[in-house]
C-alpha positions as CSV (number, residue, x, y, z in Angstrom):
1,X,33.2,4.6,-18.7
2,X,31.5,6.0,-21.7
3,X,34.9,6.2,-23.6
4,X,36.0,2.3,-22.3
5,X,32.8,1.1,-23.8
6,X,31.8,3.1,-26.6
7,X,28.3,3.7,-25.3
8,X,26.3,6.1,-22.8
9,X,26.3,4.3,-19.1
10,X,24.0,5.6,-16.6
11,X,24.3,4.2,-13.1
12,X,22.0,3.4,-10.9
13,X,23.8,3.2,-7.6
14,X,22.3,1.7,-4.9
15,X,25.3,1.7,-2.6
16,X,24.3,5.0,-1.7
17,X,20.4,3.4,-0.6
18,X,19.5,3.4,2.7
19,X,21.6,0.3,4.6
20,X,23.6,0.6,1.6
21,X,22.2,-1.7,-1.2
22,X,18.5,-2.5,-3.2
23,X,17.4,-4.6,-0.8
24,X,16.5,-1.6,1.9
25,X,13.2,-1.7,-1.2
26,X,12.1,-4.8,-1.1
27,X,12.6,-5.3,2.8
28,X,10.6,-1.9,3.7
29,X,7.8,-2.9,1.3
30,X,7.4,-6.1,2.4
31,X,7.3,-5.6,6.2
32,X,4.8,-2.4,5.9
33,X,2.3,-4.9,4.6
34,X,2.3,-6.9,7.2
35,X,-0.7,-6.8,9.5
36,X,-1.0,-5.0,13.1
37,X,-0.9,-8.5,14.8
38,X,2.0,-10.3,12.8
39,X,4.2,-6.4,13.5
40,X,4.0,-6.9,17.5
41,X,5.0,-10.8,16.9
42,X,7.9,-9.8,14.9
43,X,9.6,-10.9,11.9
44,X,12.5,-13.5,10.7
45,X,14.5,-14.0,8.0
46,X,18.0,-15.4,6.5
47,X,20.7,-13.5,4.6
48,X,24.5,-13.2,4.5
49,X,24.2,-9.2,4.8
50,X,22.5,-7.2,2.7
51,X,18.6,-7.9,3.5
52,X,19.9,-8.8,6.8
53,X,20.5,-5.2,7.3
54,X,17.6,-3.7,5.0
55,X,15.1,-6.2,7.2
56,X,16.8,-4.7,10.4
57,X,16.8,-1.2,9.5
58,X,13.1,-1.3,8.2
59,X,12.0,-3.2,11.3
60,X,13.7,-0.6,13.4
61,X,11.6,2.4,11.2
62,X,8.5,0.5,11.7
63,X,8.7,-0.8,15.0
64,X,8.9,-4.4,14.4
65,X,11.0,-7.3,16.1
66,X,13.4,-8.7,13.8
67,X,15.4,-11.9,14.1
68,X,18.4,-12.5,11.5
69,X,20.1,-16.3,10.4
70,X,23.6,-15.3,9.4
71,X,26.4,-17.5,8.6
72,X,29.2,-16.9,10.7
73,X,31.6,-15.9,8.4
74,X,29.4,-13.4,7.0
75,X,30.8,-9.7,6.5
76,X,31.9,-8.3,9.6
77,X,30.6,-4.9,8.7
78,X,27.3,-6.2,7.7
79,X,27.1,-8.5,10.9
80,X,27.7,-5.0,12.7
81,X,25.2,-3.2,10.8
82,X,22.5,-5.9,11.0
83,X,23.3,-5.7,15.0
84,X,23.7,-1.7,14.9
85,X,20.0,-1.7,13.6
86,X,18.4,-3.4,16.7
87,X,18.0,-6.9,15.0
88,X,18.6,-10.3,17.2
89,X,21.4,-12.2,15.1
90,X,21.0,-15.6,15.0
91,X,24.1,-17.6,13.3
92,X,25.0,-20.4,12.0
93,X,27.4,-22.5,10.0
94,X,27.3,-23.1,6.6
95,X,28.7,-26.4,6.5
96,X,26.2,-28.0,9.4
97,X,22.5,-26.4,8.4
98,X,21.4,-24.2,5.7
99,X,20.0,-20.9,6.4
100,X,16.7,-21.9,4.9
101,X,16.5,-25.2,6.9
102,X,17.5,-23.1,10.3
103,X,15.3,-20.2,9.6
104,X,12.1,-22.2,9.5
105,X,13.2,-24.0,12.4
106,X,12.7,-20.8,14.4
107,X,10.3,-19.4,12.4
108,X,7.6,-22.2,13.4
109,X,9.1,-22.2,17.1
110,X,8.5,-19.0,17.2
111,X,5.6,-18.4,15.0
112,X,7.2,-15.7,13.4
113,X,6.5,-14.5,9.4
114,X,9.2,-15.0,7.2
115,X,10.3,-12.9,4.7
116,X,13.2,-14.4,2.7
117,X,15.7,-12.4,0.5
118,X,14.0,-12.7,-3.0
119,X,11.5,-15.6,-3.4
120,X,8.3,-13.3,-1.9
121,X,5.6,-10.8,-3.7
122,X,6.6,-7.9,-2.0
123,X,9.9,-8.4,-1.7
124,X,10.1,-8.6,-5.7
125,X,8.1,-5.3,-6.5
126,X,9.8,-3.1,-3.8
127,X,13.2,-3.9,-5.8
128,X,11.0,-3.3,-9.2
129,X,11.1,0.3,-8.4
130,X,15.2,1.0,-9.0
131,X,14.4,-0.3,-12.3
132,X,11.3,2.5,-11.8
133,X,13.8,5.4,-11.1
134,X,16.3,4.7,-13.1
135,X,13.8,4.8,-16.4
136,X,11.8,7.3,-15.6
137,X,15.6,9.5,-15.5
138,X,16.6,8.0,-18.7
139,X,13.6,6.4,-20.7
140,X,14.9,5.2,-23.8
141,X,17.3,3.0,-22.8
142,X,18.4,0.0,-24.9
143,X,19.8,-1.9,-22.1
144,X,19.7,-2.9,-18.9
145,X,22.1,-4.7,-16.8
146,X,21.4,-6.3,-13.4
147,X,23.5,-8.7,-10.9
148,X,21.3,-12.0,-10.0
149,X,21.7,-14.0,-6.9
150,X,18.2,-15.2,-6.0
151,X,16.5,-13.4,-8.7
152,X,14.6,-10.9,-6.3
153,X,16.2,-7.6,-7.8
154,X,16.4,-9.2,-11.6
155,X,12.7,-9.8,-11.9
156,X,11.6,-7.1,-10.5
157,X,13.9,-5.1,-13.1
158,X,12.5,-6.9,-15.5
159,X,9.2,-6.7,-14.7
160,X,9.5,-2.8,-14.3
161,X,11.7,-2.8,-17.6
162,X,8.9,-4.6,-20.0
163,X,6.2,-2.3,-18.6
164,X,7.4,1.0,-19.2
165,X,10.3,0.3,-21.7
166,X,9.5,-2.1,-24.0
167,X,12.4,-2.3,-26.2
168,X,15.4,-2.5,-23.4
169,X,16.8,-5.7,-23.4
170,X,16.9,-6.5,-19.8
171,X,20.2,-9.1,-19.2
172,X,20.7,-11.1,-16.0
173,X,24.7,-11.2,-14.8
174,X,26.0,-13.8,-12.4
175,X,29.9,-14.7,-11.5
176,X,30.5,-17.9,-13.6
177,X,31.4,-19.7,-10.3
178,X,27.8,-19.6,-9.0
179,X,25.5,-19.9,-12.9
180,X,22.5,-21.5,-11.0
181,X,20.4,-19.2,-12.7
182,X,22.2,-18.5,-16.4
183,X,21.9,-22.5,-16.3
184,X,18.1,-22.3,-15.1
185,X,17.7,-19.8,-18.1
186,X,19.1,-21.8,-20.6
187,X,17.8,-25.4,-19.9
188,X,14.0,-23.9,-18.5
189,X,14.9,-25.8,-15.4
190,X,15.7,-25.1,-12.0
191,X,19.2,-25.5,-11.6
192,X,20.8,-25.4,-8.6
193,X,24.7,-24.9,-6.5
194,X,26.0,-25.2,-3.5
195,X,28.0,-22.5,-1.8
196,X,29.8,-21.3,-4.6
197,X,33.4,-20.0,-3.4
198,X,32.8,-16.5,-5.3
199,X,33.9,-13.1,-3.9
200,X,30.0,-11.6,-4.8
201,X,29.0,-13.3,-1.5
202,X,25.7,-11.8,-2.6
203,X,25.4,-14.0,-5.7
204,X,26.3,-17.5,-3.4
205,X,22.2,-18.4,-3.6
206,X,21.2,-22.0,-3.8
207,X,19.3,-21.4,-6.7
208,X,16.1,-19.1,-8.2
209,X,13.3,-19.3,-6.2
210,X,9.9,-20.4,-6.9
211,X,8.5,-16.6,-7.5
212,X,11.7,-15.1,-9.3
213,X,12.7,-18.6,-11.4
214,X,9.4,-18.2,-13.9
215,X,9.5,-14.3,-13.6
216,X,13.1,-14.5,-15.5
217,X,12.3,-17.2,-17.8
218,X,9.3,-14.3,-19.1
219,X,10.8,-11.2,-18.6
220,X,14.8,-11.5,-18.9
221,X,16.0,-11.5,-22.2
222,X,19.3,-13.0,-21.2
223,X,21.2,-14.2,-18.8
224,X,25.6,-14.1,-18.0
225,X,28.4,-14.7,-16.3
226,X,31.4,-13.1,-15.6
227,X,34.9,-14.4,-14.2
228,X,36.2,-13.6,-10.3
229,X,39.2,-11.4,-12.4
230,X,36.5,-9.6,-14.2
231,X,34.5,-8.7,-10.8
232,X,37.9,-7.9,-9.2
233,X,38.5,-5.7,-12.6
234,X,35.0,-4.1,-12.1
235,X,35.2,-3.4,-8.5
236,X,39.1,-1.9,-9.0
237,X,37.4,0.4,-11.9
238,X,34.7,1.8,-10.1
239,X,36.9,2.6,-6.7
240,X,39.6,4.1,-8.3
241,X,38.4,5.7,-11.3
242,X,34.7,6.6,-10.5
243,X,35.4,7.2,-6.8
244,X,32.4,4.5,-5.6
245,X,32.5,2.1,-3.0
246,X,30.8,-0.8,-4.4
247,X,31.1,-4.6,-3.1
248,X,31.6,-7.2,-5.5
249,X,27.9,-8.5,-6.0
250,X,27.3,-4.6,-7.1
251,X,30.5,-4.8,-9.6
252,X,28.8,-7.7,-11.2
253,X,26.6,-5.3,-14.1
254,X,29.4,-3.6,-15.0
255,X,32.1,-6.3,-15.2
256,X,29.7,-7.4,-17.9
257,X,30.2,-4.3,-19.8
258,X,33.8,-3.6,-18.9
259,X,34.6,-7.3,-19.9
260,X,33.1,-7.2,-23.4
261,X,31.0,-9.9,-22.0
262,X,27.9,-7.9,-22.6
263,X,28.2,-6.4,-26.7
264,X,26.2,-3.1,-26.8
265,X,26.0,-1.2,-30.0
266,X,27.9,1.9,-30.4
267,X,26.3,4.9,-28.7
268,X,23.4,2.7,-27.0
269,X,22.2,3.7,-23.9
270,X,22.9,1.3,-21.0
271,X,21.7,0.9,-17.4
272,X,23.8,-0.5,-14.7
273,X,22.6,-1.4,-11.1
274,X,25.0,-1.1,-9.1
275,X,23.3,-3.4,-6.0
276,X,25.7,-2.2,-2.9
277,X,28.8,-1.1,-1.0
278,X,28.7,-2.7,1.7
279,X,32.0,-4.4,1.7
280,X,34.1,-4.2,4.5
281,X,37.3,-2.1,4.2
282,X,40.2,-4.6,5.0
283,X,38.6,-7.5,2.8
284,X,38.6,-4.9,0.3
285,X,42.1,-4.5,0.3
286,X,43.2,-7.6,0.2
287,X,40.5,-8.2,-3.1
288,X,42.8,-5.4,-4.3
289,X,46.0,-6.7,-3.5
290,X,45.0,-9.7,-5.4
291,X,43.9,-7.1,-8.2
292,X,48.0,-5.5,-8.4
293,X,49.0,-9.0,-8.7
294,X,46.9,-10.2,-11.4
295,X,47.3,-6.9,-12.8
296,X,51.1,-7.1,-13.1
C-alpha cells in the first residue's frame, strides 16, 4: 500500500470490532446511558446492518430489549447477525415506507427510545474514539481518511482529530452515486438523495443529520467521492493483497487513496478507517466477478 501510494498508511480496521464494524462504539455508548427504566422498556432503531447488529449485540451485553427496522433486502449475513444477537427484526420495504417514518411509528406505539444510526450525542462520541485509538498509535498524522454515510463516524473523527491533532486534515469520502453530504459540504446546505443504487449499502443515507450536518461543516476539512469501479478496486486490493475482509462502505477511505482521488504528499502519514467486513460471502463474489470483468 505504502509503495502504490508513495506515503505511510496506517489502518484502522474496524472489521475486526466487535459485530464487525465502528458502529459496535457508538451503539454500546449510547445504550449504557440510558436510564434503569428506559433499559427494562427496551430500545428501537433503524439500519440496513451494521448498527442493526452493533444495537443488538450491545442490547444483548446489557440486557436490554431491542427491536430492529430492516429493509428486506438488507444483507443476509447482517439480517442473521442482527437476529443471532437476540434482537426482534422488524422489516420493511424500501419502496412503501422509509425506515425513519416506520421506526417512529413503533417507537411511539411502543414507547420505546430511539437511537438512530448517526444523528444522536452518544452515538457520535462512541465512534469519536477509533479516531482516539488510531492517534494515540500514530500521533503525527497528516491525514485522515473516513467513509460518510450519515455523518455519525465522520464527525466524531473529526471531532477527535481537531482535538488531539491539530494539523491532520480530516477528509470525508462518499461513493459519487450517493454525494448527499460532499454536496451539503460544498453548498452549506442540507442536501439530500434517495436510495442511491451504490454497492456501499452503508453510504445509501437520505442525507446528514441534524447533529452530524453542522459537526462536518466545522470540523471536516473536505469532503469526496469515489466511483462504484474504484470501491470495487479498493475492496479487490484489500482482499487479495492485504488478506482483509472488508465490505464496500469500509473500502470507501482507501479507494480514495488508491484512486489518486485523495493527493497526499510524498512520505505523509495517512489514516484509513476501514468501517467493516461484514459483507456476505456470495455477494462478494459476484462484486468480484464484476471486478475480473472490468479488470480485463
Amino acid at each position: 500500500m505504502n509503495a502504490r501510494t508513495g506515503t505511510s498508511v496506517y489502518f484502522k480496521c474496524e472489521n475486526f470490532q466487535r459485530a464487525g464494524a465502528f458502529k459496535f462504539r457508538g451503539a454500546y455508548n449510547a445504550l449504557a446511558q440510558l436510564s434503569p427504566k428506559q433499559r427494562r422498556r427496551g430500545v428501537l432503531t433503524y439500519s440496513s446492518g451494521n448498527h442493526a447488529q452493533a444495537v443488538a449485540l450491545a442490547g444483548r451485553l446489557l440486557k436490554i430489549p431491542t427491536t430492529i427496522v430492516m429493509p428486506d433486502d438488507a444483507p443476509a449475513v447482517k439480517l442473521a447477525a442482527t437476529r443471532g444477537y437476540g434482537a426482534e427484526v422488524v422489516l420493511y420495504n424500501r419502496a412503501e415506507i422509509t425506515r425513519e417514518e416506520l421506526g417512529r411509528q413503533i417507537a411511539e406505539e411502543r414507547g420505546l427510545p430511539l437511537i438512530p444510526p448517526y444523528d444522536h450525542p452518544d452515538v457520535v462520541a462512541g465512534q469519536g474514539t477509533a479516531a482516539k485509538e488510531l492517534i494515540e498509535a500514530v500521533p503525527d498524522l497528516d491525514w485522515l481518511l473516513v467513509c460518510c454515510g450519515g455523518g455519525g463516524l465522520l464527525s466524531g473523527c473529526a471531532i477527535t482529530a481537531k482535538a488531539l491533532a491539530p494539523g491532520c486534515r480530516v477528509i470525508g469520502v462518499e461513493p459519487a452515486l450517493a454525494d448527499d453530504a460532499t454536496r451539503s459540504f460544498q453548498t452549506g446546505k442540507l442536501q439530500t438523495v434517495h436510495n442511491p443504487d451504490t454497492i456501499a449499502d452503508g453510504a445509501r443515507t437520505p442525507s446528514l443529520g441534524q447533529i452530524t450536518f453542522p459537526l462536518v461543516m466545522h470540523h471536516v476539512d473536505d469532503m469526496v467521492t469515489v466511483s462504484e469501479s474504484a470501491i470495487l478496486r479498493a475492496m479487490h486490493f484489500l482482499w487479495e493483497r492485504m488478506k482483509l475482509v472488508v465490505e464496500p462502505t469500509g473500502a470507501l477511505a482507501a479507494a480514495a487513496l488508491l484512486d489518486g482521488v485523495v493527493k497526499a504528499s510524498q512520505d505523509s502519514k495517512v489514516g484509513l478507517l476501514i468501517s467493516g467486513g461484514n459483507v456476505d460471502v456470495q455477494y462478494a463474489a459476484k462484486l468480484f466477478e464484476l471486478f475480473e470483468q472490468f479488470d480485463t
